[in-house]
Wavefront OBJ file of the C-alpha trace (Angstrom):
o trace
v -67.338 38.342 69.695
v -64.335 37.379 71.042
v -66.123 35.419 73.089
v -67.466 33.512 70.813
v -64.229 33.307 69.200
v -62.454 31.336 71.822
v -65.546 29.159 72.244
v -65.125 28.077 68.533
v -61.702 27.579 69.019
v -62.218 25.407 72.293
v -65.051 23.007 71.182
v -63.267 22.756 67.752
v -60.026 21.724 69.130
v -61.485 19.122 71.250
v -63.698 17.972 68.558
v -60.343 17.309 66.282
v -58.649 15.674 69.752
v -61.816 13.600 70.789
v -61.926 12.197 66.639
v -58.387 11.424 66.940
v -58.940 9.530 69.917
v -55.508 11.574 71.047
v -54.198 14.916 71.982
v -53.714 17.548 74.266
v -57.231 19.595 75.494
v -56.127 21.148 78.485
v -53.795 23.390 76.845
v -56.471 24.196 73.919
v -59.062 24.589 76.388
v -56.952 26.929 78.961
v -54.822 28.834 76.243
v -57.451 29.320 74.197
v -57.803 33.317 74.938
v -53.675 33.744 74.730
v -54.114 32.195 71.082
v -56.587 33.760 69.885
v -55.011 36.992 71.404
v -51.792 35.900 69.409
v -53.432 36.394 66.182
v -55.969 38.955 66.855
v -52.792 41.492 67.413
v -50.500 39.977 65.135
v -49.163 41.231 61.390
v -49.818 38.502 59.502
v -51.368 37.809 56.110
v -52.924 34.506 55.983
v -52.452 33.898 52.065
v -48.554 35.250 51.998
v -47.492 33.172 54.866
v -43.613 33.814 54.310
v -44.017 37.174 53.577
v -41.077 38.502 55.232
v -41.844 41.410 57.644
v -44.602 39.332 59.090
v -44.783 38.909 62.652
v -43.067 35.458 63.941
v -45.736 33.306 65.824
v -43.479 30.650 67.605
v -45.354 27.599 70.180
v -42.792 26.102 72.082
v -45.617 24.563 73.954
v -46.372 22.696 70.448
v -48.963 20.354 71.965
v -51.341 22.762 72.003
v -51.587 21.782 68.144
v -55.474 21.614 67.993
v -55.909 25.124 68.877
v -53.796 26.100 66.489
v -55.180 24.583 63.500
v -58.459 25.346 64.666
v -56.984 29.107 64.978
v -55.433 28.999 61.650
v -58.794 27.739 60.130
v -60.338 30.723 61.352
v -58.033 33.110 60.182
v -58.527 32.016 56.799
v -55.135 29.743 56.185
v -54.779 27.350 53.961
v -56.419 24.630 56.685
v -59.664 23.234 55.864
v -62.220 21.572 57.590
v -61.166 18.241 56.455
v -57.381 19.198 57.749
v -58.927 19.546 61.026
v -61.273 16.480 61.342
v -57.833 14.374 60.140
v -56.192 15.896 63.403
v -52.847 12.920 64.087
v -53.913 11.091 61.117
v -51.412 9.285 59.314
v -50.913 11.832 56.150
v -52.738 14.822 57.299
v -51.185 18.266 57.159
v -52.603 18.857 60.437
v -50.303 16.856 62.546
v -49.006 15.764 66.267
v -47.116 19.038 66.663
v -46.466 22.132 64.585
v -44.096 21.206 61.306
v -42.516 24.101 59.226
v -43.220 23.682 55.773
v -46.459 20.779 56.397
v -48.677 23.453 56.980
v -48.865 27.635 56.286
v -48.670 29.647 59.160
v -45.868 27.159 61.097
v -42.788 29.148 62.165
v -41.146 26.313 63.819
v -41.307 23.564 64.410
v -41.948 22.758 67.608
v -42.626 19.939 70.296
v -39.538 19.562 72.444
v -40.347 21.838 75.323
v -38.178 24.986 75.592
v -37.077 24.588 72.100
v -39.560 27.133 70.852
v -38.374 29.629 73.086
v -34.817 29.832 71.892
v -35.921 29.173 68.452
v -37.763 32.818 69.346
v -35.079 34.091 70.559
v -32.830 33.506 67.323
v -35.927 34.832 65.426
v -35.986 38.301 67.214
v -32.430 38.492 66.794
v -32.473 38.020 62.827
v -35.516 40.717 62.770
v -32.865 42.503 64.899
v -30.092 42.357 62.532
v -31.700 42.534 59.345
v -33.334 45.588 59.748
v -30.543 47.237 61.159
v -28.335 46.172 57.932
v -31.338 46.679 55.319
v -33.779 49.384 56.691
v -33.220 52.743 55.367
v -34.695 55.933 56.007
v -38.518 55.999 55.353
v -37.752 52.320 54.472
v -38.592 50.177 57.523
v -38.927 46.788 55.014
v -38.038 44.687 58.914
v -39.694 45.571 61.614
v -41.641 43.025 63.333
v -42.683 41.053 66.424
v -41.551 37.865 67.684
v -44.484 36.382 69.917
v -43.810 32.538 71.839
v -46.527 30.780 73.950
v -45.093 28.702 76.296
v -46.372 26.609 79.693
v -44.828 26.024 82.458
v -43.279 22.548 81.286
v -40.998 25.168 78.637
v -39.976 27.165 81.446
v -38.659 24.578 83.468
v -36.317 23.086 80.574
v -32.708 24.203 81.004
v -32.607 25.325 77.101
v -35.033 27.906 77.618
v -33.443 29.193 80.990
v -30.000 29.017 78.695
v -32.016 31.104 76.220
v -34.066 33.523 78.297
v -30.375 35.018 79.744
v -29.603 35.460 76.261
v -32.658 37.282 75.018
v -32.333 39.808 78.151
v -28.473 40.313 77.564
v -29.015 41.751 74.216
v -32.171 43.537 74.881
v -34.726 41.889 72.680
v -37.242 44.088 73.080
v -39.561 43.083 70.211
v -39.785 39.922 71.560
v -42.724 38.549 73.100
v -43.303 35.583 75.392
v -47.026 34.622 76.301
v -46.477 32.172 79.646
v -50.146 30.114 79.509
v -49.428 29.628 83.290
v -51.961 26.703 84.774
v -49.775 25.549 87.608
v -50.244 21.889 86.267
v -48.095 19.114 84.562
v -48.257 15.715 83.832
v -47.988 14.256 87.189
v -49.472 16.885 88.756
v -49.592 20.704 90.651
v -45.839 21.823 89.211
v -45.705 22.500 93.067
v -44.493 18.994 93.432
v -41.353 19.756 91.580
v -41.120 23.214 90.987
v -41.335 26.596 93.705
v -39.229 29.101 91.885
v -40.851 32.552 91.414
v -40.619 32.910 87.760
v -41.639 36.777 87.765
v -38.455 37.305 89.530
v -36.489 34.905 87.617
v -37.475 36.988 84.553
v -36.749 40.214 86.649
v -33.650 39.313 87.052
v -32.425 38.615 83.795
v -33.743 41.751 82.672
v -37.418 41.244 81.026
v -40.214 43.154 81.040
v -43.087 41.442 83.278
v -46.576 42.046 83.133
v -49.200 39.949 84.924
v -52.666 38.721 83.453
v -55.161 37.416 86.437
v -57.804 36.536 84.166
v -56.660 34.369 81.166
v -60.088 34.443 80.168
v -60.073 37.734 79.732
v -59.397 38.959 75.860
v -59.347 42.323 76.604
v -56.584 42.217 79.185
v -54.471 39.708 77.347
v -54.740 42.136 74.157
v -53.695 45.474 76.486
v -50.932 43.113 78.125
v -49.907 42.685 73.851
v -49.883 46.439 73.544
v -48.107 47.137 76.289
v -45.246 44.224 75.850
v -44.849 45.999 72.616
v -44.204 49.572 73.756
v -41.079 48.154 74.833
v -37.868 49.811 74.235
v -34.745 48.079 75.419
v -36.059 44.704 77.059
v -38.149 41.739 76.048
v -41.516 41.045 77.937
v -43.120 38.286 79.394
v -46.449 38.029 79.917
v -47.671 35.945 83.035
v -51.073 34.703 82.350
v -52.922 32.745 84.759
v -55.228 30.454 83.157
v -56.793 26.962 84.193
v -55.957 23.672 82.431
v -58.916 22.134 80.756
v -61.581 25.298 81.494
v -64.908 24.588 81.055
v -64.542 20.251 81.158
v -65.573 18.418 83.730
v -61.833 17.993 84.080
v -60.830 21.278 85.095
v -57.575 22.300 86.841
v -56.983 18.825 86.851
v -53.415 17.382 85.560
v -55.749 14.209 84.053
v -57.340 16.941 81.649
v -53.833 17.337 80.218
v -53.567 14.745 77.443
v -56.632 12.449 77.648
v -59.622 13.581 74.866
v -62.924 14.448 75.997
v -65.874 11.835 75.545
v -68.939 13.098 73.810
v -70.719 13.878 77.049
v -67.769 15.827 78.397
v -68.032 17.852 74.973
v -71.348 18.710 75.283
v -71.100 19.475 78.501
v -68.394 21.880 77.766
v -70.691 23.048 75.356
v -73.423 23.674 77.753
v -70.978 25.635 80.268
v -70.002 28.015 77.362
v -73.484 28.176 75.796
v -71.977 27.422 72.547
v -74.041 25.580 70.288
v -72.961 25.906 66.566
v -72.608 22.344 65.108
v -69.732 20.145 65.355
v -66.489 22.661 63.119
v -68.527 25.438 61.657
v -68.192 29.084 62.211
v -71.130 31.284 62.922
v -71.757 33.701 60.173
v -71.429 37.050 62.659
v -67.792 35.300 63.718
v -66.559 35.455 60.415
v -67.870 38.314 59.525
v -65.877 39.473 62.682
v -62.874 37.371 62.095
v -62.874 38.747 58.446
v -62.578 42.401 59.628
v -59.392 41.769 61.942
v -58.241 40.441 58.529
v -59.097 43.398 56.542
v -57.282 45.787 58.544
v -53.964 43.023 58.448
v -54.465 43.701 54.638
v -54.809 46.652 54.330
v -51.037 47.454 56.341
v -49.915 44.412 54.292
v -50.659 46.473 50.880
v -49.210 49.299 52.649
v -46.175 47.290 53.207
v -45.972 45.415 49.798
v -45.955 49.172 48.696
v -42.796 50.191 50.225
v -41.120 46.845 49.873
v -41.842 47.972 45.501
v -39.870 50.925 46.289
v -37.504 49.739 48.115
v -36.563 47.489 45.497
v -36.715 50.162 42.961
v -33.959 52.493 45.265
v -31.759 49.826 46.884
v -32.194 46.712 43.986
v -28.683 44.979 45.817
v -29.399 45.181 49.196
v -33.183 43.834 48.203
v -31.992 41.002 45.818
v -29.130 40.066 48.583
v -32.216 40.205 51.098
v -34.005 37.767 49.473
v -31.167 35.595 48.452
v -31.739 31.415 49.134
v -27.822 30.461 49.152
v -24.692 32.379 48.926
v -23.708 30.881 45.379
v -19.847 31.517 46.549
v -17.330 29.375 44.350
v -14.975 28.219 47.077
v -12.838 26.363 44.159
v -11.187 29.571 43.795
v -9.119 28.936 46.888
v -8.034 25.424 46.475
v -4.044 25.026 46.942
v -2.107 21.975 46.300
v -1.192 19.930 49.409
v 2.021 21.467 51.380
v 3.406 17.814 52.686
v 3.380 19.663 56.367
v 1.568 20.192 58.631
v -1.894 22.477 58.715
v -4.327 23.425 61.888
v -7.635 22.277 60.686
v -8.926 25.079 63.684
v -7.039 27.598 61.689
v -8.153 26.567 58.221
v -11.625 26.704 59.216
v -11.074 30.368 60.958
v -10.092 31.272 57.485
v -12.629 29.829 55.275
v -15.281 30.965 57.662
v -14.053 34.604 57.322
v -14.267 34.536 53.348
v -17.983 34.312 53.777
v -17.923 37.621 56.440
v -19.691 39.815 53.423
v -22.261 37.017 53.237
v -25.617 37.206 55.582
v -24.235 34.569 57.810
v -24.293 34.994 61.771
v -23.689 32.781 64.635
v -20.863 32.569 67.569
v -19.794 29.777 70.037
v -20.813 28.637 73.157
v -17.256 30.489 74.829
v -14.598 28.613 73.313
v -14.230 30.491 70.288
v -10.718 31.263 71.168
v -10.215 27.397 70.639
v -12.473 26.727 68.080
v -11.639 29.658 66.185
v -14.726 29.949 64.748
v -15.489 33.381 64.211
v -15.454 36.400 62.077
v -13.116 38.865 61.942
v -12.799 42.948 62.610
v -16.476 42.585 63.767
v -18.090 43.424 67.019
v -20.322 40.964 68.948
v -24.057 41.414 68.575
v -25.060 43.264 71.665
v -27.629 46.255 72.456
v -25.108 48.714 71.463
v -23.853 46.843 68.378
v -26.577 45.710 65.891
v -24.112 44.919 63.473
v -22.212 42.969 65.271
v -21.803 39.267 63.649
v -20.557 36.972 66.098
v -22.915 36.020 69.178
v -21.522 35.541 72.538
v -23.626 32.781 73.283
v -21.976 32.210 76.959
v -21.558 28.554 78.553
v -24.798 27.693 76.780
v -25.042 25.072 74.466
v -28.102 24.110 74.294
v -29.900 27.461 73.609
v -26.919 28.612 71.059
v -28.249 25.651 68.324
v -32.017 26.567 68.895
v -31.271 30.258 68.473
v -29.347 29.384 65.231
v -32.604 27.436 64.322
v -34.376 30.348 64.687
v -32.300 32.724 62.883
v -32.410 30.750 59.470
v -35.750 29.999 60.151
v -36.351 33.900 60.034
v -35.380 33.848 56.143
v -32.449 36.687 55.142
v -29.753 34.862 56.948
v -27.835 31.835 58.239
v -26.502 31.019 60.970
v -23.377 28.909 62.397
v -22.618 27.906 65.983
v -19.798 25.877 67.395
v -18.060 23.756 70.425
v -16.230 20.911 71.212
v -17.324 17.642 69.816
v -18.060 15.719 72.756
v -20.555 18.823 73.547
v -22.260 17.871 70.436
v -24.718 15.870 72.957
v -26.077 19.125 74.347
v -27.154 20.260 70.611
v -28.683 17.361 69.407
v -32.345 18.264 70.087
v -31.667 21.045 68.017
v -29.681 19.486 65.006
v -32.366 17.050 65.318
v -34.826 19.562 64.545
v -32.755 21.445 61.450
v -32.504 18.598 59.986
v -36.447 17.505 60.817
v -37.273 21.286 59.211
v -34.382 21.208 56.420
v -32.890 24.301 58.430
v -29.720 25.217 56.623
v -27.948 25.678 60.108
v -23.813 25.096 59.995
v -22.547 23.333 63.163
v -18.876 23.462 63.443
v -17.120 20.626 65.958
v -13.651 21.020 67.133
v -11.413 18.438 69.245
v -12.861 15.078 67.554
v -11.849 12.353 68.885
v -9.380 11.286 71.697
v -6.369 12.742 70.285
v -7.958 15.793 72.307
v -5.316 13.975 75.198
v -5.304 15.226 78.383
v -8.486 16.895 79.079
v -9.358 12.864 79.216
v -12.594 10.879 78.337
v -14.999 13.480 79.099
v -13.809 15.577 76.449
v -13.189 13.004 73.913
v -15.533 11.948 71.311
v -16.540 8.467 70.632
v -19.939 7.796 69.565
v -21.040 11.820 68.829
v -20.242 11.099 65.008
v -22.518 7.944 64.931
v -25.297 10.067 66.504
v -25.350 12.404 63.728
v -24.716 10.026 60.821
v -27.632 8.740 62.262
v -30.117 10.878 61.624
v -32.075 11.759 58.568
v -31.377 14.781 56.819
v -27.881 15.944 57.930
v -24.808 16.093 56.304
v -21.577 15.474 58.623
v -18.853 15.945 57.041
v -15.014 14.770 58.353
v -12.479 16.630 55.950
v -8.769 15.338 56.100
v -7.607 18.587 55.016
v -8.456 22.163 53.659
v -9.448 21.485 50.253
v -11.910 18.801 51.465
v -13.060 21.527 54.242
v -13.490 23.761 51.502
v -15.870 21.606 49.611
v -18.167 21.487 52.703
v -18.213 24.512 52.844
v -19.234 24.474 49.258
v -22.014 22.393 49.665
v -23.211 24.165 52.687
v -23.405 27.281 50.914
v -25.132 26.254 47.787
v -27.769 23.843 49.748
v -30.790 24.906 52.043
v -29.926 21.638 54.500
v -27.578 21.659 57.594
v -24.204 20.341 58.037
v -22.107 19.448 60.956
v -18.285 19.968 59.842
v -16.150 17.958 62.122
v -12.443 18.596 62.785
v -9.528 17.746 65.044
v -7.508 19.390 67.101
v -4.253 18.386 66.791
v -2.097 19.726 63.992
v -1.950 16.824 60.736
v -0.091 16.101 57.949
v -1.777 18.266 54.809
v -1.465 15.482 52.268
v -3.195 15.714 48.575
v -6.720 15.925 49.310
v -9.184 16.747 46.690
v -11.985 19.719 46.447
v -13.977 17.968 43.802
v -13.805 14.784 44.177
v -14.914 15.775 48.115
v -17.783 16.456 46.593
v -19.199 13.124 45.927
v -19.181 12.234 49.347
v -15.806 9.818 49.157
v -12.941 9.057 46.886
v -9.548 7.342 46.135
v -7.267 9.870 47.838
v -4.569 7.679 47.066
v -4.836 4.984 43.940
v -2.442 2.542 43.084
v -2.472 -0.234 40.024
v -2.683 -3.691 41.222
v -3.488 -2.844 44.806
v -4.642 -5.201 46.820
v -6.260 -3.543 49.928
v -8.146 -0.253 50.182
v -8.382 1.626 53.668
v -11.301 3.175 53.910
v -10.796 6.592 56.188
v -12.419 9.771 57.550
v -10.890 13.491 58.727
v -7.443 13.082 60.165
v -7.936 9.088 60.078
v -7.323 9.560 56.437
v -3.634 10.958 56.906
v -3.009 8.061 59.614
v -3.725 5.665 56.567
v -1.992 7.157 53.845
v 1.288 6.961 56.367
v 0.108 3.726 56.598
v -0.237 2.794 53.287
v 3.395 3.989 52.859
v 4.528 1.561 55.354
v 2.804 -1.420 53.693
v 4.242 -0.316 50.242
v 8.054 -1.104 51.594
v 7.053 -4.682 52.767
v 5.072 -4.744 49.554
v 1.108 -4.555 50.345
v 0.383 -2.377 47.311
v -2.498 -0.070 49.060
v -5.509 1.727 48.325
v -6.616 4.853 50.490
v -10.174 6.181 50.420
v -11.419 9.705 51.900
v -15.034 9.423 52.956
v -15.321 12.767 54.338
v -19.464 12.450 53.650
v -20.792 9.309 54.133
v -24.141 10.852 53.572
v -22.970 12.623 50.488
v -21.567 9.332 49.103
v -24.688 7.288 49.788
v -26.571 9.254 47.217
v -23.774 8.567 44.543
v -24.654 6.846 41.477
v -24.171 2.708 42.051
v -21.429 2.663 39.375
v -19.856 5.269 41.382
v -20.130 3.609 44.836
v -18.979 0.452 43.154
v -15.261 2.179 41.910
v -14.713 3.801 45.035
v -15.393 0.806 47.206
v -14.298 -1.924 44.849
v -15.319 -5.483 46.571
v -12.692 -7.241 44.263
v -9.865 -6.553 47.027
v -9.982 -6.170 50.495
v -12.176 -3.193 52.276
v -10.717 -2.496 55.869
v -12.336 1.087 57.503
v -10.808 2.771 59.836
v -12.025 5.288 61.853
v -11.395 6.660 65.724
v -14.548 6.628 66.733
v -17.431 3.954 68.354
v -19.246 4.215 64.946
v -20.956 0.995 63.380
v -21.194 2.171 59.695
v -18.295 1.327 58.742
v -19.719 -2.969 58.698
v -21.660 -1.753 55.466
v -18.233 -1.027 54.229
v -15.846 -3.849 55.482
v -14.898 -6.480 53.632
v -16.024 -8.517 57.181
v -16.302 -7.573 60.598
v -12.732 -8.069 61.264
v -11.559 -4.853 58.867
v -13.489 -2.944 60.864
v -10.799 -0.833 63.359
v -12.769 1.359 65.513
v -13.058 2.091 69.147
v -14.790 -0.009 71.528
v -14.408 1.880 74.855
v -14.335 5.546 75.794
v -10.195 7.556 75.744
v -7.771 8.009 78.664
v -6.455 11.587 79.445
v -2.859 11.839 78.579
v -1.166 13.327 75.340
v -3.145 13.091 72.196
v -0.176 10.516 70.280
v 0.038 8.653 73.671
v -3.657 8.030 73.686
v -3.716 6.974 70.038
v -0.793 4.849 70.099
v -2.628 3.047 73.302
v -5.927 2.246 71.430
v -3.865 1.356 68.612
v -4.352 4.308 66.376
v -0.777 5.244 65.751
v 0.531 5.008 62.677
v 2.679 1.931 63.500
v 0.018 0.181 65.530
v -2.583 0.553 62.908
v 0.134 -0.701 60.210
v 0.580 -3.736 62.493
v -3.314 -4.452 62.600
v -3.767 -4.039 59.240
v -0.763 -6.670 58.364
v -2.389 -9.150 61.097
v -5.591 -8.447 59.105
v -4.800 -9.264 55.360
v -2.313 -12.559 57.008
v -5.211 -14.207 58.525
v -7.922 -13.844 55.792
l 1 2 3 4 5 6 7 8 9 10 11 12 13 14 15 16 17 18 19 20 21 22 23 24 25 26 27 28 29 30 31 32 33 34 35 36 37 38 39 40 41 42 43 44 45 46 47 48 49 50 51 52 53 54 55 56 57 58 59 60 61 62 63 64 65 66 67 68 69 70 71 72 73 74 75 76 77 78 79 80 81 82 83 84 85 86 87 88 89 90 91 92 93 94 95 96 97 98 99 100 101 102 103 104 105 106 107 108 109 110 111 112 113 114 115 116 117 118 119 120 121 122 123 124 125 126 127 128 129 130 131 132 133 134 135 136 137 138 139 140 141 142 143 144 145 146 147 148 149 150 151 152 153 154 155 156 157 158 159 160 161 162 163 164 165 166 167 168 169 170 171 172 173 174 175 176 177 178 179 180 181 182 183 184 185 186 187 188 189 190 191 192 193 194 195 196 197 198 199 200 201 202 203 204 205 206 207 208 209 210 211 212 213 214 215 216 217 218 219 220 221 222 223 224 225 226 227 228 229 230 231 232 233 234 235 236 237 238 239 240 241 242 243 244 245 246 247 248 249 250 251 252 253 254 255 256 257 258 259 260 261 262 263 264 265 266 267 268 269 270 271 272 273 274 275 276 277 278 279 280 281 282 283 284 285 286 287 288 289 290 291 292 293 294 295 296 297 298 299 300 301 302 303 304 305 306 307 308 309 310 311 312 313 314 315 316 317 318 319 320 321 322 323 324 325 326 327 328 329 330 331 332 333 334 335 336 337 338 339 340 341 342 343 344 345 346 347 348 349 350 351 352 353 354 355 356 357 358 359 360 361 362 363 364 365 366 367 368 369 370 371 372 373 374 375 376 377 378 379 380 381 382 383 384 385 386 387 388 389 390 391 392 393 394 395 396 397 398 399 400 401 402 403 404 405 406 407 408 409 410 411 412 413 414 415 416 417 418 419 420 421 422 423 424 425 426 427 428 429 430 431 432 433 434 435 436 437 438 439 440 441 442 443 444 445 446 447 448 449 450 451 452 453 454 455 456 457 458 459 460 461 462 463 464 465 466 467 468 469 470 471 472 473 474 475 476 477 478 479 480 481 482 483 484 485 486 487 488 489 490 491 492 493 494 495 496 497 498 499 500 501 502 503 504 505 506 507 508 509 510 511 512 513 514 515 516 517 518 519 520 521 522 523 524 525 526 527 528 529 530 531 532 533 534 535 536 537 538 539 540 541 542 543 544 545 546 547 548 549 550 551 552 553 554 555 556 557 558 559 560 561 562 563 564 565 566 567 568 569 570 571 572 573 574 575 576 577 578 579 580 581 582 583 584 585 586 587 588 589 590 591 592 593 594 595 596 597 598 599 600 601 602 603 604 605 606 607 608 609 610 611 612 613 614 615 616 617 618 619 620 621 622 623 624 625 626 627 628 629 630 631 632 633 634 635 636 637 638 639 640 641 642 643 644 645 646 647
């Protein structure tokens, strides 16, 4: 029957590709039997789909999207017929590539190649953690797999190679990475680009390898799955050979890759299998078959449900905490009235970060947390030998370290946080793209913002890294000016399911009255005076530039305005009447901001208040550097002057 199984799945994922008029059928048509396998040896239950001990079922090669619908449909998820005929359709459930939270039974979302491999990675980790924190004798309530399929297009990105060191460091043994390996790409044989031997790649970074010959074999595939899981100390991959497009007239072919079928290549396909059930229906004996597989996933998900009852019964905090959405912690408790010195933004952040240490919250840097200071603590580092550990030594390794904190909120149970320098922000963005695409609640904390970073030079400053984020939907990036502004980011962090980048300088500023509430609405009048005449419209340690500004322009009598906008995002969703008293049109709006950013014309009164960089920094000292692009405090009180004399 399992024949028959991955015959269903193959004609019914070309069906949905060849209706579409677009897709991917070599992948369904080769990776058909490592699907299928997926599922057949997986925990899942098809009708609790976020049940929490349920094994994690990751495609980073996410344009195999047919198959999985059409393997989803046969395991009795919520995907119906009509979900699979309206395969790429504008509104269907059942779309491009896998989307958390568009359809049940999507881990990740997934697409970018490599991207579900780390996300994995961060997945076995949580299941790692969590049960080492929350299982208790005779109470295993965590303890599950973390399977990936991947192609040889994942294994070639550098996030995955970033990610598969990681996942051997710390011994992920309960992870599980199915390699669909067809020796083909886009433009052709991978030979053409690619000769490394990735069973001793793996070797060497300490996985588990086992070799399938036959990926179109079930039975081998399944005792590779048993095996992989018998594991002790190291993850596994499983090298399957397979051929793109089997059983097309396109076989082994790199054309079979992403053009659909015709009709007359589909029934020839069908002809070649000897599969004749019409066009998306399942034979009666497969789901008779199909339903027993289920049955038995039932009955140890009863089993499970069971203990998870008495676990709650026995250990009610450490199940509510479990199960907790957001950390409901009141940072307005630790708001202090301005100092009028100076504060380290690096160590403020250290120390808010550490008052959530009791909290299920995770995450490390990518090896500057000596600079960044992000990091818990009296804690160990997550390793093999310390479970409990709660910072993660991600290495040199950006680009894996925000996937795996993908993963690990994805998991459910915990957050995660990651950080780096600013101008590294460009090796994350594929994955803040995708927390904020999956409404991951993943904190990203950015040190060293802007060129005052001085004599590491341009490389290391950031210019246009805040625009990029502003940018995109779904992502709050917040720029505080001081601590109790950091604090309310925190704040909202905490108490929303969305992700936030918190952005912060380097240099040491002046900590100046800055408000925790009124941070909270995105953007406020830091600094209000009657019968101003002139607001300066500010961000993070911009803000304290201006209000030394503002002081300057009060003794030659320009009565001034200063407005925080640590959240532009934040602010946008204020009320109009809000907006409007903030950012009052009557007098003159000039933004200011050290950074390559183009918001700031929504703002302006014209494009003339608009002081921003144009070009990328110059290594030398931070307040050199400033004072050259005319960000000191006496060259932006200058500008300003020039400003409000010729308008």
């Amino acid at each position: 029957m399992d024949d028959i199984a991955t015959s269903y799945l193959r004609v019914t994922s070309v069906l949905e590709i060849e209706r579409a008029k677009s897709g991917h059928p070599g992948v369904a048509l080769g990776g058909a039997k490592i699907i299928y396998s997926i599922y057949k040896n997986a925990f899942f239950n098809p009708k609790d789909d976020k049940y929490i001990n349920r094994d994690r079922i990751v495609f980073s090669a996410g344009h195999a999207s047919a198959l999985i619908y059409a393997c989803l449909h046969l395991f009795n998820f919520d995907v119906s017929l009509d979900d699979l005929k309206s395969f790429r359709q504008l509104g269907s459930k059942t779309s491009g590539h896998p989307e958390v939270g568009v359809l049940p039974g999507i881990d990740a979302s997934t697409g970018p190649l490599g991207q579900g491999i780390a996300m994995a990675v961060g997945l076995a980790i949580a299941e790692m953690f969590l049960a080492n924190k929350y299982n208790k004798k005779g109470f295993d309530i965590v303890n599950h797999y973390t399977y990936c399929f991947c192609g040889d297009g994942c294994l070639m990105e550098g996030v995955a190679e970033e990610a598969i060191e990681i996942a051997g460091n710390l011994g992920l043994n309960k992870l599980i990475l199915l390699y669909d390996k067809n020796d083909i790409t886009i433009e052709g044989d991978t030979s053409i680009s690619n000769k490394s031997n990735v069973k001793e790649k793996f070797l060497s970074r300490n996985w588990n390898v086992i070799e399938v010959k036959d990926g179109n074999c079930s039975k081998e595939i399944c005792d590779a799955i048993n095996l992989a899981k018998k594991s002790v100390d190291k993850p596994t991959v499983i090298i399957t050979k397979t051929k793109i497009g089997f059983g097309s007239d396109l076989e082994g072919t790199n054309t079979v890759h992403g053009k659909p079928l015709t009709r007359e290549q589909i029934d020839n396909l069908r002809a070649k299998l000897n599969y004749f059930v019409p066009d998306f229906q399942i034979d009666s004996k497969l789901r008779d078959y199909v339903d027993d597989i289920l049955s038995l996933k039932m009955e140890e998900y009863e089993r499970q449900k069971k203990l998870l009852s008495a676990y709650k019964k026995e250990f009610p905090s450490e199940y509510k905490e479990l199960f907790k959405t957001s950390f409901d912690f009141d940072f307005s408790k630790y708001v202090k009235d301005s100092s009028d010195s100076k504060i380290d933004m690096r160590a403020a952040v250290h120390e808010t970060l550490n008052l959530l240490q009791s909290k299920s919250l995770i995450g490390g840097c990518a090896d500057v947390a000596p600079s960044t200071k992000v990091y818990f603590d009296n804690t160990k580092y997550f390793s093999r030998e310390n479970r409990d550990g709660k910072n993660i030594a991600y290495g040199v390794r950006e680009h894996a370290m925000g996937a795996i904190s993908n993963g690990i909120s994805l998991h459910g149970g915990l957050r995660s946080f990651c950080s780096t320098f600013f101008s590294f922000a460009n090796y994350l963005t594929p994955a803040i793209r995708l927390s904020a695409l999956m409404k991951n609640p993943v904190l990203y904390i950015f040190t060293h913002d802007s060129i005052a970073t001085g004599e590491d030079g341009p490389t290391h400053q950031s210019v246009e890294q805040i625009a990029t984020l502003r940018a995109m939907p779904g992502i709050s990036v917040f720029r505080p000016c001081g601590k109790n502004e950091l604090l309310a980011g925190f704040n909202m962090f905490c108490n929303n399911n969305l992700p936030m980048c918190i952005v912060l300088p380097r240099q040491e500023i002046l900590d100046i009255n800055n408000s925790f509430e009124k941070a909270l609405h995105g953007g406020y009048k830091i600094v209000s005076k009657e019968n101003s005449v002139v607001s300066l419209v500010s961000t993070g340690s911009d803000v304290v530039s201006c209000y030394q500004v503002a002081q300057n322009l009060e003794k030659q009598g320009v009565i001034v305005d200063v407005i925080s906008m640590p959240c532009v995002e934040l602010f946008e969703i204020q009320d109009k009447e809000y907006k409007q008293k903030v950012i009052d049109k009557t007098k003159k709006i000039i933004c200011v901001e050290c950074s390559g950013d183009n918001i700031w014309y929504k703002y302006a009164s014209n494009e003339d208040c608009v002081i921003k960089l144009n070009s990328f920094g110059l290594s030398g000292k931070g307040e050199e550097v400033l004072d050259y692009f005319g960000f000191s405090v006496d060259k932006l009180t200058k500008q300003i002057l020039e400003i409000l004399k010729n308008s």
